[in-house]
C-alpha positions as CSV (number, residue, x, y, z in Angstrom):
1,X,-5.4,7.7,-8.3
2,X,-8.4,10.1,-8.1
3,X,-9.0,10.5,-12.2
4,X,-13.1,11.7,-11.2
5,X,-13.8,12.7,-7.8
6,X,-17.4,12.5,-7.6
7,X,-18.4,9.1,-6.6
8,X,-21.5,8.3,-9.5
9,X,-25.3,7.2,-8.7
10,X,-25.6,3.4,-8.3
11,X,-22.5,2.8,-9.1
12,X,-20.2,0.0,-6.9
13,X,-16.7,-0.7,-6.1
14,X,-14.9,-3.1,-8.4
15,X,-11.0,-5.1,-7.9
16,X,-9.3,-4.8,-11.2
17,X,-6.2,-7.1,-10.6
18,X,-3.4,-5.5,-12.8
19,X,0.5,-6.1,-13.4
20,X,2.4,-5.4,-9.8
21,X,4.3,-2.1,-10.1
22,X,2.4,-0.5,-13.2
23,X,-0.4,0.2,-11.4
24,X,-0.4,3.9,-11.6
25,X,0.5,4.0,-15.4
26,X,-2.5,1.1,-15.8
27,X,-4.8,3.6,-14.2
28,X,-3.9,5.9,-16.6
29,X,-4.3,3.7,-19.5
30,X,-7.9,2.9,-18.0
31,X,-8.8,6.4,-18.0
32,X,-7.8,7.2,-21.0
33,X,-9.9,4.5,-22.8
34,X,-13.3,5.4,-20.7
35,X,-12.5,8.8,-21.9
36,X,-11.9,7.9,-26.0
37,X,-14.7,5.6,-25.9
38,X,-17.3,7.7,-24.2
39,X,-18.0,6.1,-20.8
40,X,-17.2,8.8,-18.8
41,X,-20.5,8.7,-17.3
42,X,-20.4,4.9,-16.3
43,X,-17.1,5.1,-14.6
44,X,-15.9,7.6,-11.1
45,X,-13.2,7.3,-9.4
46,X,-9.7,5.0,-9.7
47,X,-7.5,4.8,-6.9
48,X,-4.3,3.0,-6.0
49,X,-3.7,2.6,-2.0
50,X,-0.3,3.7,-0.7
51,X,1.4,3.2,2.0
52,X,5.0,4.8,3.5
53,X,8.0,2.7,4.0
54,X,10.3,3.4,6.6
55,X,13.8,1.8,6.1
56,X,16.4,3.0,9.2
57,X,20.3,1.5,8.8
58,X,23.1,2.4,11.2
59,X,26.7,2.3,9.4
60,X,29.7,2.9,10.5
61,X,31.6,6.2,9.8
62,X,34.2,4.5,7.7
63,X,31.5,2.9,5.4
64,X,31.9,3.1,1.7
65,X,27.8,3.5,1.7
66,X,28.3,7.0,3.3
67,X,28.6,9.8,0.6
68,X,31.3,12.5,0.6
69,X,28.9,14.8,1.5
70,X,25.6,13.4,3.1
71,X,22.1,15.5,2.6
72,X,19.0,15.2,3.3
73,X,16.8,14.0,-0.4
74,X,13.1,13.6,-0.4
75,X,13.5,10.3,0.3
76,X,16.3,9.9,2.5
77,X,17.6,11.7,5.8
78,X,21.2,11.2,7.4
79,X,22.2,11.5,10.7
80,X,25.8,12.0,12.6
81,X,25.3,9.8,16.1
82,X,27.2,10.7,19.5
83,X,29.2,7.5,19.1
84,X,30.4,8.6,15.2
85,X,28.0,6.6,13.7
86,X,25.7,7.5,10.6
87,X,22.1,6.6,10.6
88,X,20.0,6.7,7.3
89,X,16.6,7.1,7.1
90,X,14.9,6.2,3.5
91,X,11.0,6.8,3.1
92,X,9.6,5.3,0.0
93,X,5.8,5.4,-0.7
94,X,4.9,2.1,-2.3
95,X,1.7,0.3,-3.0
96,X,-0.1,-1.3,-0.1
97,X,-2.3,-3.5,-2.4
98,X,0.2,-4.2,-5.5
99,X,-1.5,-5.8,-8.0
100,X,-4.9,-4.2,-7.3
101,X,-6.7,-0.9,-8.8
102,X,-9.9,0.0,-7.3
103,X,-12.6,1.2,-9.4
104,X,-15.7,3.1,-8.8
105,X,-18.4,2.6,-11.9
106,X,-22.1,1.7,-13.3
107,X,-21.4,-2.0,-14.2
108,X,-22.2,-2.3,-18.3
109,X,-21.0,-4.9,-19.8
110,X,-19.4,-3.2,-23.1
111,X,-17.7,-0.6,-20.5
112,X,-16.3,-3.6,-18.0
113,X,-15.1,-5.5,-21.3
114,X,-13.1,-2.1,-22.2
115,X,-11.4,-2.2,-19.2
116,X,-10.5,-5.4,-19.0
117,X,-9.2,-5.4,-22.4
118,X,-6.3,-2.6,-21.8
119,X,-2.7,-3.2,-21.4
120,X,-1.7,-4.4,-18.5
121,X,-5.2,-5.4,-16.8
122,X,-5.0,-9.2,-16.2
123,X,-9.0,-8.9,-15.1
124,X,-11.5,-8.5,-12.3
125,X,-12.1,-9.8,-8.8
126,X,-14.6,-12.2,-9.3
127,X,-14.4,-13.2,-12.8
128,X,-13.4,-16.2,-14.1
129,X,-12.6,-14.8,-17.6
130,X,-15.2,-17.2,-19.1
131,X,-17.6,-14.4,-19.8
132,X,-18.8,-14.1,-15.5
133,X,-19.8,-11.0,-14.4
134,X,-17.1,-8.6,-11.4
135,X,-18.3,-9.2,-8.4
136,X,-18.5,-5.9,-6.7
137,X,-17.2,-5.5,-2.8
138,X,-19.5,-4.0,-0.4
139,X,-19.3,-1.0,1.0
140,X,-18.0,-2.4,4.5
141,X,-14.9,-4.1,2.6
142,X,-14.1,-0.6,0.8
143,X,-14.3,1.0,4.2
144,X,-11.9,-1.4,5.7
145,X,-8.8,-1.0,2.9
146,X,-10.0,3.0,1.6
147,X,-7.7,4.6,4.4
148,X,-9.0,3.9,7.6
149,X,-4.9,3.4,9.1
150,X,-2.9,6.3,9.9
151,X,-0.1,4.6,7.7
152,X,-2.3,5.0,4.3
153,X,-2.2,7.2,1.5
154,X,-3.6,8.0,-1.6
155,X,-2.1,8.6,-4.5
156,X,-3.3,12.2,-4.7
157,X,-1.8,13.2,-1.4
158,X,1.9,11.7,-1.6
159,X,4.3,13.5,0.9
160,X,7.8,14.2,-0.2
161,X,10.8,15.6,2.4
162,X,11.6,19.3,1.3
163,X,15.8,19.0,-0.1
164,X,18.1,20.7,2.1
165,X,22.5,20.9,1.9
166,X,23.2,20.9,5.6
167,X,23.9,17.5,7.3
168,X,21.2,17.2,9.9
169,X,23.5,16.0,13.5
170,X,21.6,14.7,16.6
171,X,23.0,15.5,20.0
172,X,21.1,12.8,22.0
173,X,21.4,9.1,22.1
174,X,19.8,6.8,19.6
175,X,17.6,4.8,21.9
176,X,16.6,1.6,20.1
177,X,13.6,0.0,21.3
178,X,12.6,-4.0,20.9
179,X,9.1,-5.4,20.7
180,X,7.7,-8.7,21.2
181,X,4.8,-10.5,21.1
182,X,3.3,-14.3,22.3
183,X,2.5,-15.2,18.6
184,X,5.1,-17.3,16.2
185,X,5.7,-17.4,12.5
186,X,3.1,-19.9,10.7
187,X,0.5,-19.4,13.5
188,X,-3.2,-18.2,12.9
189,X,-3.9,-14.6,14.0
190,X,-7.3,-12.5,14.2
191,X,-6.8,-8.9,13.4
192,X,-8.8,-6.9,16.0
193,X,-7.4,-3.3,15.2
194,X,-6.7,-1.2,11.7
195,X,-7.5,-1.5,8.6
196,X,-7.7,-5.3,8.3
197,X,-10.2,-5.8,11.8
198,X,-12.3,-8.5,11.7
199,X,-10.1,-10.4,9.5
200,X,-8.2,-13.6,9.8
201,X,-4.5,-14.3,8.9
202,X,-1.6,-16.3,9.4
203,X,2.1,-15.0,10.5
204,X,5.0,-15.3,8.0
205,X,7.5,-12.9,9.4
206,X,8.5,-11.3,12.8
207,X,10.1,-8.1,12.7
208,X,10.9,-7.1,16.8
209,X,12.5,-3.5,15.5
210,X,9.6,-2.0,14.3
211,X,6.9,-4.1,16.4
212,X,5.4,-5.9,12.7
213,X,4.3,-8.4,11.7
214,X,4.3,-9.8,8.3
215,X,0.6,-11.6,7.5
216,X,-0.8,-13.5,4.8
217,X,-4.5,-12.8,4.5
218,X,-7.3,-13.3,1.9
219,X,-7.8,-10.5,-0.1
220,X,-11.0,-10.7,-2.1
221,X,-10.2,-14.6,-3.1
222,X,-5.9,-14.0,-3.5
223,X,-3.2,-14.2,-0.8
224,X,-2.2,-11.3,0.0
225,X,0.9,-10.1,2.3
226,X,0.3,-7.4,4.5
227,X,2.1,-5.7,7.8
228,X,0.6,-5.6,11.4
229,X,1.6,-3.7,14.0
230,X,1.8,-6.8,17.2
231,X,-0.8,-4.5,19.0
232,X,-3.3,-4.9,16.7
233,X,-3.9,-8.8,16.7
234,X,-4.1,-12.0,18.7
235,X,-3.4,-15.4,18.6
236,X,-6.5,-17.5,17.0
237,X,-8.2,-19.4,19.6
């Protein structure tokens, strides 16, 4: 979430670790308690990284999950296949980091203890919580989770599907495609591609369908689950 969109003098990028799921409402809070207490000039911008979800399920036309009347929602698209079959299409825009608010600001101590201090805030990347300092990220680590995938958005700029009442039909052949790849689950992988290049990460799920992979990485000193595309990583030698 963009609350300030100039990025402030000498100011870095701080990891404020936060309760998954409330992390828009959190920003919010944060906001509004640099505001009340006057720091407005020590703190920029506060973001949450997004990312779109794409869900596809094939049912059959007798399916009790088919509605009387199927139409195309913001979030989810229905399709009549040649064979009689329905295929649904749900897009959700969810969190890529959950857990994590980035924050732009002038470290101070009385603003950083503010922060850390509102509901739903568990702390900072980097503190202990026995009085040490955030460590900021540099501006190379920013860079790599800001946006640099096609897949990312920010919360500012969240697509929605326009409603319509006509069923959308297809008149060509659903042509399913299957990927593979050399690397198994629970081996080590180096990301050479994306957001994540340069970083190191080991396989916990396989998905052939969409051609991901599900990786656990380190993120800033947590475990972190993320998805790869197979043509953006290797196997670790």
């Amino acid at each position: 979430m963009e609350n300030q969109i100039e990025q402030l003098e000498q100011s870095q990028w701080f990891i404020i670790t936060a309760i998954g799921g409330k992390e828009d409402s959190i920003s919010e809070a944060i906001m509004e308690k640099v505001h009340n207490y006057g720091y407005d000039s020590y703190v920029g911008q506060i973001r949450v990284f997004k990312t779109r979800d794409e869900k596809v399920e094939t049912f059959d036309k007798e399916s009790e999950q088919i509605p009387q009347n199927p139409r195309k929602t913001k979030t989810t698209t229905w399709e009549v296949l040649p064979n009689g079959k329905y295929k649904r299409t749900r897009v959700r825009v969810i969190n890529k980091f959950p857990g994590y608010i980035f924050i732009n600001m002038i470290y101070d101590r009385n603003v950083w203890f503010a922060i850390r201090n509102t509901p739903g805030v568990l702390g900072f990347v980097g503190s202990s919580g026995k009085g040490a300092t955030p460590i900021p990220i540099t501006i190379e680590e920013y860079a790599r989770v800001s946006g640099e995938g096609e897949n990312v958005v920010d919360t500012t700029a969240v697509d929605t599907m326009v409603p319509s009442d006509e069923t959308t039909s297809s008149t060509t052949e659903e042509v399913k495609i299957s990927y593979s790849t050399n690397v198994k689950v629970n081996q080590s992988i180096d990301i050479f591609e994306g957001s994540f290049a340069g970083m190191v990460g080991e396989v916990k799920a396989l998905n052939n369908d969409k051609g991901m992979a599900t990786v656990a990485i380190d993120f800033f000193g947590r475990s972190q689950e993320v998805e790869i595309p197979y043509n953006q990583f290797k196997l670790s030698v």
